[in-house]
C-alpha positions as a printed NumPy array, in Angstrom:
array([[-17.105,  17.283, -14.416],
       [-17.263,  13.528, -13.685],
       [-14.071,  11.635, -12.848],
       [-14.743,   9.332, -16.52 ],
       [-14.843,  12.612, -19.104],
       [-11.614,  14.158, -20.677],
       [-11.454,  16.845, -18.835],
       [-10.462,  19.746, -21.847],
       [-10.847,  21.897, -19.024],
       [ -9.393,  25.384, -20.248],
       [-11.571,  24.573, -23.451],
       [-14.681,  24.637, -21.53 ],
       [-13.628,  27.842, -19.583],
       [-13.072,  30.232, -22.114],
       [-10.646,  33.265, -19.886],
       [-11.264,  35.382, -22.97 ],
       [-14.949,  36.218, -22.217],
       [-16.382,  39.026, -20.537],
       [-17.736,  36.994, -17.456],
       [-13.424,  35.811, -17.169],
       [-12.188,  38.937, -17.286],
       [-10.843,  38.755, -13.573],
       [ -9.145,  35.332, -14.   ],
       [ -7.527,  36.982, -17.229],
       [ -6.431,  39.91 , -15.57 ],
       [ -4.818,  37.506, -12.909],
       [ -3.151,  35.327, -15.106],
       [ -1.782,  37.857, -17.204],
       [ -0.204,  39.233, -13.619],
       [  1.511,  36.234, -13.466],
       [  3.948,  36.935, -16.506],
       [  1.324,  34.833, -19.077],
       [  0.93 ,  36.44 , -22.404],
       [ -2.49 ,  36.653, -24.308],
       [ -0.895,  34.218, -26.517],
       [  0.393,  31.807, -23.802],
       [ -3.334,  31.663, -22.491],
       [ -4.375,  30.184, -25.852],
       [ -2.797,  27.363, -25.796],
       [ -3.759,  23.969, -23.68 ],
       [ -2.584,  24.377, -20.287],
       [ -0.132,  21.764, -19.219],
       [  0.795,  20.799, -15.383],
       [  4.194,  19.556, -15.145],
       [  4.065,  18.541, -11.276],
       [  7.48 ,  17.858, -10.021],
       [  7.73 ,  16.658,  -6.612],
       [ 11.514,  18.046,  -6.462],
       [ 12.354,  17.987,  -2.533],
       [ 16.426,  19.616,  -1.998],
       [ 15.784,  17.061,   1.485],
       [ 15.219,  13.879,  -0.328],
       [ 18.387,  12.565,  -2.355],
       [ 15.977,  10.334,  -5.054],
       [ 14.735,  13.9  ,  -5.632],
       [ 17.161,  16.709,  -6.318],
       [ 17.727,  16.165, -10.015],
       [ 14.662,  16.853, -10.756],
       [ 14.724,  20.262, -11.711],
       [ 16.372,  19.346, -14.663],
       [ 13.85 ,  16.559, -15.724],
       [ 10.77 ,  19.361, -15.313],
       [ 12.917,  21.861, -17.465],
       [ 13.149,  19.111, -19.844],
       [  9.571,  18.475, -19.926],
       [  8.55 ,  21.515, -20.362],
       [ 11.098,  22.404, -23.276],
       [  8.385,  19.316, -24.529],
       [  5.576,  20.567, -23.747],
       [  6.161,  23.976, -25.465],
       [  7.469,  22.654, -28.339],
       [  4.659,  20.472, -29.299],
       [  2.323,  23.705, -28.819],
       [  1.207,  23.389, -25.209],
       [  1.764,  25.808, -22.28 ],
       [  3.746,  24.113, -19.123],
       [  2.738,  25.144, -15.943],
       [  5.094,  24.259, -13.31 ],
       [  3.868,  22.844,  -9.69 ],
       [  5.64 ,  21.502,  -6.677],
       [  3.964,  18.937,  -4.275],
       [  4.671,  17.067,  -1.447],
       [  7.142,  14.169,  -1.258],
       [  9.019,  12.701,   1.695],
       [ 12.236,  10.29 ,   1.949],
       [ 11.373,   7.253,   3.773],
       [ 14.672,   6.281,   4.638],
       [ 15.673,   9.047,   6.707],
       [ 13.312,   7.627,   9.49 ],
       [ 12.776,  10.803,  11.12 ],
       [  9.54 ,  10.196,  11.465],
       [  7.914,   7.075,   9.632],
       [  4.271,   7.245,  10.935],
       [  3.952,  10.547,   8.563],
       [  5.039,   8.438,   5.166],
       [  1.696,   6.348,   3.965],
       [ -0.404,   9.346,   5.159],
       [  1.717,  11.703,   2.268],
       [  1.381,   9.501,  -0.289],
       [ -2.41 ,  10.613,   0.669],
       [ -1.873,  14.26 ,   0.971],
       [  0.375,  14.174,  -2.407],
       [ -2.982,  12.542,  -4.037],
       [ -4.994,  15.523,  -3.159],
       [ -2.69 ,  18.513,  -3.702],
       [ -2.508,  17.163,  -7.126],
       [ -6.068,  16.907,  -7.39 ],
       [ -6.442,  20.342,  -6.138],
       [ -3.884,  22.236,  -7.612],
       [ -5.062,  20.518, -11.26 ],
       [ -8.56 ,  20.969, -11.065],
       [ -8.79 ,  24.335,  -9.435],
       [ -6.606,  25.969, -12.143],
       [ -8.523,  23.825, -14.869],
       [ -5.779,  22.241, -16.847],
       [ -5.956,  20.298, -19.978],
       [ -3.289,  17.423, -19.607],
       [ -0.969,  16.476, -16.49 ],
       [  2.755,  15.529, -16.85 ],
       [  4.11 ,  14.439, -13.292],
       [  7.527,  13.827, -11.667],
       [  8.795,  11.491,  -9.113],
       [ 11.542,   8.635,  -7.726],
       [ 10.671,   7.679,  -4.265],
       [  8.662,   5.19 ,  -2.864],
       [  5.304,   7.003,  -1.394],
       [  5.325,   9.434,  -4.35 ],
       [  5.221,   7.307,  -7.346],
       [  2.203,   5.246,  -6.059],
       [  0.885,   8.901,  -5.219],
       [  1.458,  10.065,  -8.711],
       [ -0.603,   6.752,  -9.909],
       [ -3.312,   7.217,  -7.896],
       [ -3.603,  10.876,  -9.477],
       [ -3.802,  10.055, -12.776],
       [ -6.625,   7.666, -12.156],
       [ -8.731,  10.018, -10.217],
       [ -7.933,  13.216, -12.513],
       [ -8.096,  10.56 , -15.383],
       [ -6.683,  13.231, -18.056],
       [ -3.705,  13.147, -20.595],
       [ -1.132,  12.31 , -18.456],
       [  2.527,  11.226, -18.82 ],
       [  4.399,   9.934, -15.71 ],
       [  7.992,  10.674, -15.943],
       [  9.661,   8.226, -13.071],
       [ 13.001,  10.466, -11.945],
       [ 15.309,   6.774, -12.697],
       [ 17.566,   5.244, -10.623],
       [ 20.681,   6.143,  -8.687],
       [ 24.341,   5.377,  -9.706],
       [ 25.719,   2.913,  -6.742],
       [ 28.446,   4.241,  -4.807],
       [ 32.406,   2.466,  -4.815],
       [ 33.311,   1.507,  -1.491],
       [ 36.697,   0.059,  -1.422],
       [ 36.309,  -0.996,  -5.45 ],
       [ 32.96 ,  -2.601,  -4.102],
       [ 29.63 ,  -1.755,  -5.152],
       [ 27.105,  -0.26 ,  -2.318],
       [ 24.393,   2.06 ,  -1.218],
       [ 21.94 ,   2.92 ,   1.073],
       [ 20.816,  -0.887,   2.846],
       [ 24.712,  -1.314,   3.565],
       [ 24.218,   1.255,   6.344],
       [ 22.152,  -0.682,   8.522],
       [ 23.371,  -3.602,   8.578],
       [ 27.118,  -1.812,   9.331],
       [ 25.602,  -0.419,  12.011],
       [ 25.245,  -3.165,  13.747],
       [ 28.916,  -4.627,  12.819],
       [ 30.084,  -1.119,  14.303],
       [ 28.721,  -1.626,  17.643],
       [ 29.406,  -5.526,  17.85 ],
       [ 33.573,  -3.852,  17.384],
       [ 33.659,  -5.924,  13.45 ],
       [ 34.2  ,  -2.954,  11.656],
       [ 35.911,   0.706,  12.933],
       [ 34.235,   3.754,  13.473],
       [ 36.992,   5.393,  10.231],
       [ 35.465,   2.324,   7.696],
       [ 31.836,   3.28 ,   8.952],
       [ 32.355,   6.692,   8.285],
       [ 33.724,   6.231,   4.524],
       [ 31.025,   3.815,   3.698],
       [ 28.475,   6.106,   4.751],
       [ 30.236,   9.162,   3.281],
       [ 29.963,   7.04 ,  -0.793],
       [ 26.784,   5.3  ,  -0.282],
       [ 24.269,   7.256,  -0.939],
       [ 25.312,   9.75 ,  -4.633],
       [ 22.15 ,  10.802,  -5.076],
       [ 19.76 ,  11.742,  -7.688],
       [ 17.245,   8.742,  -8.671],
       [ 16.262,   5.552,  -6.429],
       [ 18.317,   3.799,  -4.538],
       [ 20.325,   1.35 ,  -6.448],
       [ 18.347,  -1.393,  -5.365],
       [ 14.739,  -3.333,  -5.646],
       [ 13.544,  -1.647,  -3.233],
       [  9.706,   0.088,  -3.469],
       [ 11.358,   3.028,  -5.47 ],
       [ 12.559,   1.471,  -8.295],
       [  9.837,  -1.3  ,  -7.909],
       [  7.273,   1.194,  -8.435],
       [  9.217,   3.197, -11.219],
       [  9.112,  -0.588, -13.045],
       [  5.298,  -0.63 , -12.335],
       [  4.558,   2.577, -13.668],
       [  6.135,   1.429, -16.973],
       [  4.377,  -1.685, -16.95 ],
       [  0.82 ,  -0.467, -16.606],
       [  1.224,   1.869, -19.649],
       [  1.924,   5.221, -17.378],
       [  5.401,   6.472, -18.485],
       [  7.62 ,   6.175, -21.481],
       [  8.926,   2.871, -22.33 ],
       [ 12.951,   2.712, -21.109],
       [ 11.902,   4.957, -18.554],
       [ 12.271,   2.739, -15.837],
       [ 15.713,   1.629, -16.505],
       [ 17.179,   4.749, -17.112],
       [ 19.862,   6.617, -14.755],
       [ 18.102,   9.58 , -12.952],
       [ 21.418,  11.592, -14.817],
       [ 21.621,  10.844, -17.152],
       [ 21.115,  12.679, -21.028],
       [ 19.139,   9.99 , -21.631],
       [ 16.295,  10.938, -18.821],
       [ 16.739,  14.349, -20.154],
       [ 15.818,  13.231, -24.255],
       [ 13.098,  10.871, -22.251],
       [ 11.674,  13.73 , -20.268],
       [ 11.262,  16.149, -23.362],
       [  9.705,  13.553, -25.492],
       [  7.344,  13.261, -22.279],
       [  6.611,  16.505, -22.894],
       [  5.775,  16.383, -26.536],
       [  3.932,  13.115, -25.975],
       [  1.347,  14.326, -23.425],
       [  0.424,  16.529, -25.905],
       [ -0.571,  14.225, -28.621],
       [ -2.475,  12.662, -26.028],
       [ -4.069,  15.332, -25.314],
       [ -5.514,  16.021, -29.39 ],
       [ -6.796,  12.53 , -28.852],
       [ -8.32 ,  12.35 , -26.019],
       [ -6.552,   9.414, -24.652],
       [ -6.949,   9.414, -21.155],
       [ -5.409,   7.98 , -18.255],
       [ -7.86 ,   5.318, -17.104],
       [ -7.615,   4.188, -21.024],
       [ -4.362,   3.014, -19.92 ],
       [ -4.606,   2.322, -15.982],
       [ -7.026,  -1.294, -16.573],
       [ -7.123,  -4.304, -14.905],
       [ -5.344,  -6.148, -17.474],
       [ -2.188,  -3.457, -16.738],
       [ -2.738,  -3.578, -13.568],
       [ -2.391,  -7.492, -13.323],
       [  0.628,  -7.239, -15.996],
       [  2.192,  -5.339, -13.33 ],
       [  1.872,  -7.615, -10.459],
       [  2.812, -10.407, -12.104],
       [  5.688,  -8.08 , -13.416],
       [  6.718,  -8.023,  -9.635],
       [  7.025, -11.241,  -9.133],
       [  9.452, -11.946, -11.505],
       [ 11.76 ,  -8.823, -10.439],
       [ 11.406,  -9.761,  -6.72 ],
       [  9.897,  -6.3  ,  -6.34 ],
       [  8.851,  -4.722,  -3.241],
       [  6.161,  -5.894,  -0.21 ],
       [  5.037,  -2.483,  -0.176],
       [  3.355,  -2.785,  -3.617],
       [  0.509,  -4.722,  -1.72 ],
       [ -0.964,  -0.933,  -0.392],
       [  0.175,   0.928,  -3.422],
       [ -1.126,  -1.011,  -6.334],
       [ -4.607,  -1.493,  -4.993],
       [ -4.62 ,   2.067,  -4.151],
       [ -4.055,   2.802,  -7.735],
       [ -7.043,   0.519,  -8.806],
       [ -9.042,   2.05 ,  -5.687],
       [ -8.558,   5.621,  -7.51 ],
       [ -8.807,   4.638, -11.353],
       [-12.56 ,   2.955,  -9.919],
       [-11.318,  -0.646, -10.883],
       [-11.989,  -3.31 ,  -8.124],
       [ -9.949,  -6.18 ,  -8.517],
       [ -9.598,  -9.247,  -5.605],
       [ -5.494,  -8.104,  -4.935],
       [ -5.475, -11.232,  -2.504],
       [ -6.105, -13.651,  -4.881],
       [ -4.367, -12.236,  -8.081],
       [ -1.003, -11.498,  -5.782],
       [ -1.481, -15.132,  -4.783],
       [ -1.849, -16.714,  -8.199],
       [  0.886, -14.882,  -9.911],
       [  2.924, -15.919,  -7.067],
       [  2.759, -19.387,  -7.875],
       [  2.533, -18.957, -11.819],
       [  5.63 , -16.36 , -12.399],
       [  8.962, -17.401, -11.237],
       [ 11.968, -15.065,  -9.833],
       [ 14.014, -13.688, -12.977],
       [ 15.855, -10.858, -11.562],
       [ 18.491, -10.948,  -9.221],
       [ 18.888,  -7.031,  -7.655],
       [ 19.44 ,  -6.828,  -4.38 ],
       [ 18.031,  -8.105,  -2.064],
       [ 17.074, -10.489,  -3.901],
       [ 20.624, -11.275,  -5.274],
       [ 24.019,  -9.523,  -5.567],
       [ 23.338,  -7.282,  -8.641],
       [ 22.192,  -3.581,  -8.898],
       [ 19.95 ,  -1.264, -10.833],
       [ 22.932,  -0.06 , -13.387],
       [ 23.451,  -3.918, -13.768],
       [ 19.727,  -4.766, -14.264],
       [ 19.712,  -1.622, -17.085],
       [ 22.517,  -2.759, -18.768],
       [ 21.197,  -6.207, -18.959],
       [ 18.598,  -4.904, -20.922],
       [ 16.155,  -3.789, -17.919],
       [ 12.301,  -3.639, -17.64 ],
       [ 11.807,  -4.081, -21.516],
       [ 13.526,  -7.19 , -21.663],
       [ 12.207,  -8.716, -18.543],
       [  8.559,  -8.111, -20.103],
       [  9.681,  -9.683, -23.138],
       [ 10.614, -12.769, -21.369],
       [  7.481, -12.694, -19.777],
       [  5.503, -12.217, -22.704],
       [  3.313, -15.092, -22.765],
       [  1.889, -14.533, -19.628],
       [  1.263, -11.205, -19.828],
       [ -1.603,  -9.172, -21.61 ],
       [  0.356,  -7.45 , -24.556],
       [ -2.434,  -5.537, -25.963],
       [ -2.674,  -2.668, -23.178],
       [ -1.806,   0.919, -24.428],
       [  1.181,   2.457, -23.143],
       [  1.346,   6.599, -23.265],
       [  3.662,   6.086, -26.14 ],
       [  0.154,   5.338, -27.638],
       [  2.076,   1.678, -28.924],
       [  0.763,  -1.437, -26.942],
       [  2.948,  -3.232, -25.113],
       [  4.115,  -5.815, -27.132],
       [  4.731,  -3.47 , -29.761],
       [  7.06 ,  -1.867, -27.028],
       [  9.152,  -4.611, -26.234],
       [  9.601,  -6.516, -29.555],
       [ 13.066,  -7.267, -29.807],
       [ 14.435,  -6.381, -26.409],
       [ 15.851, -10.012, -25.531],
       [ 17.535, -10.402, -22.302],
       [ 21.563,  -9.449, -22.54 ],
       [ 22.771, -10.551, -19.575],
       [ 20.925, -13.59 , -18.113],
       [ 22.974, -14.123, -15.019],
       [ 21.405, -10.645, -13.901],
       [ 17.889, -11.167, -15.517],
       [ 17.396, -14.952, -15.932],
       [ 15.588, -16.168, -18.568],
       [ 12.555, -18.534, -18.019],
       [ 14.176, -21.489, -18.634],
       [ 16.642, -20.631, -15.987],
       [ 14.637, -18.872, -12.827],
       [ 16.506, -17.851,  -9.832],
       [ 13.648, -19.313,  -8.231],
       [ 10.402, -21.267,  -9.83 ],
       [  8.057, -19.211,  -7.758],
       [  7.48 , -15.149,  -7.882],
       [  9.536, -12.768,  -4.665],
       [  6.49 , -11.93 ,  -3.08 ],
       [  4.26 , -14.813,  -0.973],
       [  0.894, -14.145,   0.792],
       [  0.366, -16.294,   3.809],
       [ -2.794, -17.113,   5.649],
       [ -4.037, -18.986,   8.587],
       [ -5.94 , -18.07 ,  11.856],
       [ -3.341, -15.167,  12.766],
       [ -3.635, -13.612,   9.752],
       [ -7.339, -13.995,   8.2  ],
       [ -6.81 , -11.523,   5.568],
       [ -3.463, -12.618,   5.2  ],
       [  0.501, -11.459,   5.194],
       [  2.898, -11.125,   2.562],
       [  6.48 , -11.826,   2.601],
       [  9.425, -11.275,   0.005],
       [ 10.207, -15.012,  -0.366],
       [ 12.805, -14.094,  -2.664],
       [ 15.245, -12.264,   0.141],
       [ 14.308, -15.263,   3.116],
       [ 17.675, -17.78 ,   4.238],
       [ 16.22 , -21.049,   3.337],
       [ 16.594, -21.731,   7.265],
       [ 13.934, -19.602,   8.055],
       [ 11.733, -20.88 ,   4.99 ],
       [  9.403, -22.242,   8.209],
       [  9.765, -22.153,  11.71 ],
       [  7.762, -22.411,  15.087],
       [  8.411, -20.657,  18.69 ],
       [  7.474, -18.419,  21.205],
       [  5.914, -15.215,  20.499],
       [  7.624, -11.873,  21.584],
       [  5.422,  -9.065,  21.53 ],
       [  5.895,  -5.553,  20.934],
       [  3.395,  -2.454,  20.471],
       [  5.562,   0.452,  19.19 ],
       [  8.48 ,   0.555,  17.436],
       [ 10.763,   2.139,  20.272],
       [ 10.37 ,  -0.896,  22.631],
       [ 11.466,  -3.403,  19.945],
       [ 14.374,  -1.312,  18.862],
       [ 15.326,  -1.212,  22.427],
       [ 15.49 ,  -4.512,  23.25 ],
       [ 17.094,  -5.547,  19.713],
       [ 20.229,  -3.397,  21.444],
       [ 19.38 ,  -4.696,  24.594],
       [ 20.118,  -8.299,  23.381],
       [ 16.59 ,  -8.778,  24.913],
       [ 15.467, -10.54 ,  21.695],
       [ 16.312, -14.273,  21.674],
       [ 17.109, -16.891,  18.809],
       [ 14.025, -19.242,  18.075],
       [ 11.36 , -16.025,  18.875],
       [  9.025, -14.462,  16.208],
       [  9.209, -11.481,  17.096],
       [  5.225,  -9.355,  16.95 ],
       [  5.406,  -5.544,  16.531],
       [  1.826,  -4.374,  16.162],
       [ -0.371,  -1.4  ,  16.039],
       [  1.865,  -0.173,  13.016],
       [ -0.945,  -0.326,  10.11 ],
       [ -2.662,   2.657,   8.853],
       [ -5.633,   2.648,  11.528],
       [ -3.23 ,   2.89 ,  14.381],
       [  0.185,   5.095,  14.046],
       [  1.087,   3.406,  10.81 ],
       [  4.727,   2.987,  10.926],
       [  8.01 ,   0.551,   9.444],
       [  9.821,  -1.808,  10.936],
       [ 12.356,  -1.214,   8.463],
       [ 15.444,   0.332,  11.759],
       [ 14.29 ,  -3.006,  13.606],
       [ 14.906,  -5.387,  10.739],
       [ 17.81 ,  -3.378,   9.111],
       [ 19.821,  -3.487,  12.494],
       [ 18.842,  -7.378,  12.845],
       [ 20.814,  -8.431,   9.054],
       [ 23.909,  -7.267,  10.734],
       [ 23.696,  -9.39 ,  14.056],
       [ 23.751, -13.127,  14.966],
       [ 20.446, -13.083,  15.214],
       [ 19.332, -12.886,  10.907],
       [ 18.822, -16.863,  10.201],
       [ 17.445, -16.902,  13.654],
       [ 14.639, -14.842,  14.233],
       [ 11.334, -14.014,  12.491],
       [  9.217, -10.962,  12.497],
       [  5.192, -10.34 ,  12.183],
       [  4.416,  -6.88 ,  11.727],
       [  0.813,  -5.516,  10.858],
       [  3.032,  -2.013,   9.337],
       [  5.189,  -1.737,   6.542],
       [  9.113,  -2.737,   6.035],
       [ 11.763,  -1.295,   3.535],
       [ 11.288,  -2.049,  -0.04 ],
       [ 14.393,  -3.618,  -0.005],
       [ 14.257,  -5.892,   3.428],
       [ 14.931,  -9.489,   3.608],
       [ 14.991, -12.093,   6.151],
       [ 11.777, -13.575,   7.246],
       [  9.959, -10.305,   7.806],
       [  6.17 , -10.48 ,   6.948],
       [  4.125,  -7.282,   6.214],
       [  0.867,  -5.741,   6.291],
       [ -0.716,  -8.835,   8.853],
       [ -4.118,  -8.25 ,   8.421],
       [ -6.618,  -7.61 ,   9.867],
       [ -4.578,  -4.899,  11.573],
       [ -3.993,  -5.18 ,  15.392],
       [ -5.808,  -1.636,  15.519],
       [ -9.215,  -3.412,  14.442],
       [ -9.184,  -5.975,  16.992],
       [ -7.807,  -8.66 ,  15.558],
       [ -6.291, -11.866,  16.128],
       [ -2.698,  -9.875,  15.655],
       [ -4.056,  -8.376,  18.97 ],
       [ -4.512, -11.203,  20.972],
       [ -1.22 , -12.895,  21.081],
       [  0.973, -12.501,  24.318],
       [  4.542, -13.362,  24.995],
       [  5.272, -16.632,  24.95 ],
       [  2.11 , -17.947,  22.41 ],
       [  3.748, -20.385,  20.014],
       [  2.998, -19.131,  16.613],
       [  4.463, -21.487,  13.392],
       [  4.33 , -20.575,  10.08 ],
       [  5.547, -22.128,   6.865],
       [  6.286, -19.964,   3.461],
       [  5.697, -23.194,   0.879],
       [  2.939, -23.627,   2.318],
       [  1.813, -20.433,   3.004],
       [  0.491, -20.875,   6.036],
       [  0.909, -18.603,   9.815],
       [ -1.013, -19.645,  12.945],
       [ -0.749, -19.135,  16.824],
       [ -1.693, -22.198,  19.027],
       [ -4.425, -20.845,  20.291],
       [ -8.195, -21.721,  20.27 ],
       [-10.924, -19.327,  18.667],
       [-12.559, -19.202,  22.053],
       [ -9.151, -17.906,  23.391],
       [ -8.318, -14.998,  20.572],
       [-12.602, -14.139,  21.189],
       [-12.044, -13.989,  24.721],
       [ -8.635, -11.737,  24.534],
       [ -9.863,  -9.756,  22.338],
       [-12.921,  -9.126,  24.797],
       [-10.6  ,  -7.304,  26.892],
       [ -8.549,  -4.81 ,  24.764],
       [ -9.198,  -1.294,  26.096],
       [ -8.32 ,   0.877,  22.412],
       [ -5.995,   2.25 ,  24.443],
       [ -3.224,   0.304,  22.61 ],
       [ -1.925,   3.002,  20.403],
       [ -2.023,   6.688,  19.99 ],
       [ -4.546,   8.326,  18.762],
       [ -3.308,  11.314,  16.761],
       [ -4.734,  15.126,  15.341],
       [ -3.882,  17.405,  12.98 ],
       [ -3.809,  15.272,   9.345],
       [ -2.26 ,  12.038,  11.333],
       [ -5.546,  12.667,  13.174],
       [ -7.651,  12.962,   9.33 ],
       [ -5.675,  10.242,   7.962],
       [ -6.119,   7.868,  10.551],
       [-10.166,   8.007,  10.917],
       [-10.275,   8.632,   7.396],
       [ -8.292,   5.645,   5.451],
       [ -9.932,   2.397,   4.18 ],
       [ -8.907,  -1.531,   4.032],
       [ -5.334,  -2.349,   3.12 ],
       [ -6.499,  -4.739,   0.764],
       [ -8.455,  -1.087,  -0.693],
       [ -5.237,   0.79 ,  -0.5  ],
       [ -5.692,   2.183,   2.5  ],
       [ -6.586,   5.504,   0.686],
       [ -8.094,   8.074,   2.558],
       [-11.425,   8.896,   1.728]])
């Protein structure tokens, strides 16, 4: 079956023939009745994980969905798939590569057991990207169902969650705050169940998935527990189903026009950096090709900041919702959006957000009013970074809008987090840690740049790194350099000391160096720079295209 036919899959392999009569024998060992087997087989893939805190409500949600599913006629199939918490930091350089592996179980699990449409379940920030790409390469009747966000947790009276940790961490050890207020902050900032309570890549990719068409309208801005997520995940269920009788498929709905709605959606809510991998990795998968540079950089420029969630401001998710969330914000941005894409709901997506106006505009500012007349998310260029870096503009201290100084360079993650606590880091430096993109050990930055909000050093430093950050960082941390330090570029070249200057209005980033001098440098790299892993580090390493592709693994 080609990846651009409705797949009707159980329709086309009829288990009731005499040539089936194995796979009907097995199936009916599995507790399916005769009549069960009839009926269009549904996956309901929930990515439920009891390790990952966006993920352990979601249990419910699938029960939900397939309450749906059965009662518009359908059989649900349960599956369970990969999904990992980036936060927990045990081991970042395995978090890009399961987005990957996510992709592919899906695939597998789906097409081996031939089913007819595909309802899917996830919160956190590798897995809903994961869940995107899927539906473009399966490209059946599919319903995302985004798992919502988190409730914040009351510190004191005082809103917080997860990003307070870092930074605290850092107060602890400078002797600001005691080891007892340390301990009750961490102990109420993290509830559970749903995204963090922030704009971080979570909840920037839940918004996303609404955006392009992929999951219910209100999803997006609904709390992960919620009765609400529960009525939105049954009508999931139903919905997939009318899909299904129609044939609508899900690279009907996954265009460039919804794609590009989407970006320029993430301008406005200051969304998150790491959208540059995920959304061309959607396109990459649906077989769209789109020139992500250029369309990032436009909307940059033409869609201002609106929403002010942290880090981009002082508000939360629940505040964002209540101010009348995703559908409101795409009301606002109407006029430069397309509103004829399809949503799942089959409704376009004007008809989706007629009448949502904006209820609270000191939380989602109104055009007329921008936080800031230019979108969170800038993409620099200049001879350091030919293919460019991006930056969440939104979340940088207007003293470190530009800057120039002395390069310090780092190749792993340890050494810089050692001499961050080693005071080793100095104000004035950029700070260069390298060899973190996909082709080398792909890793975040995010424990370097978390512990530096909480020190002296915030308004003072800059950092360059060719990996990833938190969704939710801010300070003038730049992402994804490219090309990568891994493909010899002129990321590689710079030493300790190099003066590098960039400036974010004008969206430039050089070093002071000559092209003869980055040439010659890079003459004399070795490739013995970073690890080189095996096992499926080792598959997704050799195997994973451009960033500005995805950097899916093909």
């Amino acid at each position: 079956m080609s990846s651009n036919e409705c797949a009707g899959l159980q329709t086309q392999y009829d288990v009731f023939s005499l040539d089936k009569a194995e796979t009907l024998a097995l199936l009916h060992g599995c507790g399916f009745s005769y009549e069960e087997l009839k009926k269009p087989r549904v996956a309901v893939f929930n990515t439920l994980n009891p390790m990952n805190p966006g993920h352990i409500h979601q249990g419910a949600i699938a029960k939900a969905v397939a309450e749906g599913v059965r009662e518009a006629g359908g059989l649900p199939v349960e599956f369970n798939g990969t999904n990992l918490c980036d936060s927990m930091l045990e081991n970042q350089k395995y978090t890009l590569p399961s987005r990957d592996l996510l992709v592919n179980d899906i695939d597998l699990m789906v097409s081996y057991h031939r089913m007819d449409a595909l309802v899917m379940i996830g919160t956190c920030d590798k897995v809903l990207p994961a869940l995107l790409m899927a539906a473009g390469r399966l490209n059946l009747p599919t319903v995302i169902v985004t798992g919502g966000y988190m409730k914040p947790g009351n510190y004191r009276g005082e809103n917080v969650d997860f990003i307070d940790i870092g930074p605290n961490k850092t107060r602890l050890r400078d002797g600001k705050i005691t080891q007892a207020d340390f301990d009750e902050l961490v102990d109420v900032s993290v509830p559970g169940g749903g995204a963090c309570c922030m704009m971080g890549t979570g909840n920037t990719m839940a918004i996303i998935t609404e955006v392009i068409g992929m999951s219910m309208p209100g999803n997006s801005s609904t709390p992960g527990r919620s009765q609400e997520m529960q009525e939105l995940a049954k009508a999931a269920g139903k919905q997939v189903m009318k899909l299904y009788a129609k044939k609508i498929t899900a690279r009907q709905i996954i265009t460039k026009e919804s794609i590009t709605n989407a970006i320029k959606t993430c301008m406005a809510i200051g969304g998150s950096g790491n959208t540059i991998i995920h959304v061309p990795a959607v396109a990459t998968e649906s077989g769209i090709e789109m020139n992500f540079s250029d369309i990032y950089a436009a909307a940059s420029f033409e869609i201002p900041l609106l929403v002010g969630v942290r880090p981009n401001g002082p508000y939360n998710m629940d505040q964002y919702a209540k101010a009348g969330g995703t559908q409101a914000i795409l009301h606002e941005l109407r006029k430069h959006l397309d509103t004829n894409c399809m949503s799942v709901n089959e409704k376009t997506i004007g008809e989706n957000i007629s009448g949502h106006e904006i209820l609270a505009p000191s939380i989602i500012h109104p055009l007329s009013n921008p936080l800031d007349n230019q979108g969170g998310l800038a993409l620099m260029r200049g001879n350091l970074v030919p293919d460019g870096t991006y930056i969440k503009q939104s979340a940088v201290p207007e003293c470190l809008m530009k800057l120039r100084g002395p390069a310090h360079v780092f190749n792993n993650m340890d050494d810089a987090n050692n001499a961050l606590l080693n005071h080793e880091i100095k104000a004035g430096e950029i700070v260069i840690i390298r060899y973190l993109g996909p082709k080398a050990s792909y890793d975040s930055a995010y424990w370097f740049t978390s512990q530096l909000k909480g020190s002296d050093l915030y308004t003072k430093v800059a950092v360059i790194t060719d990996g990833c950050l938190s969704g939710a960082a801010s300070g003038a941390s730049f992402q994804f350099a490219a090309p990568e330090a891994a493909l010899n570029s002129p990321l590689a070249a710079v030493r300790n000391g190099d003066i590098i200057e960039y400036d974010i209005h004008a969206r430039t980033m050089n070093v002071e160096l000559t092209d003869e001098e980055i040439q010659q440098r890079i003459s004399e790299l070795t490739g013995e720079e970073y690890p080189h892993f095996t096992g499926y580090l080792g598959i997704y390493q050799k195997g994973c295209i451009s960033i500005s592709k995805g950097a899916v693994l093909r």
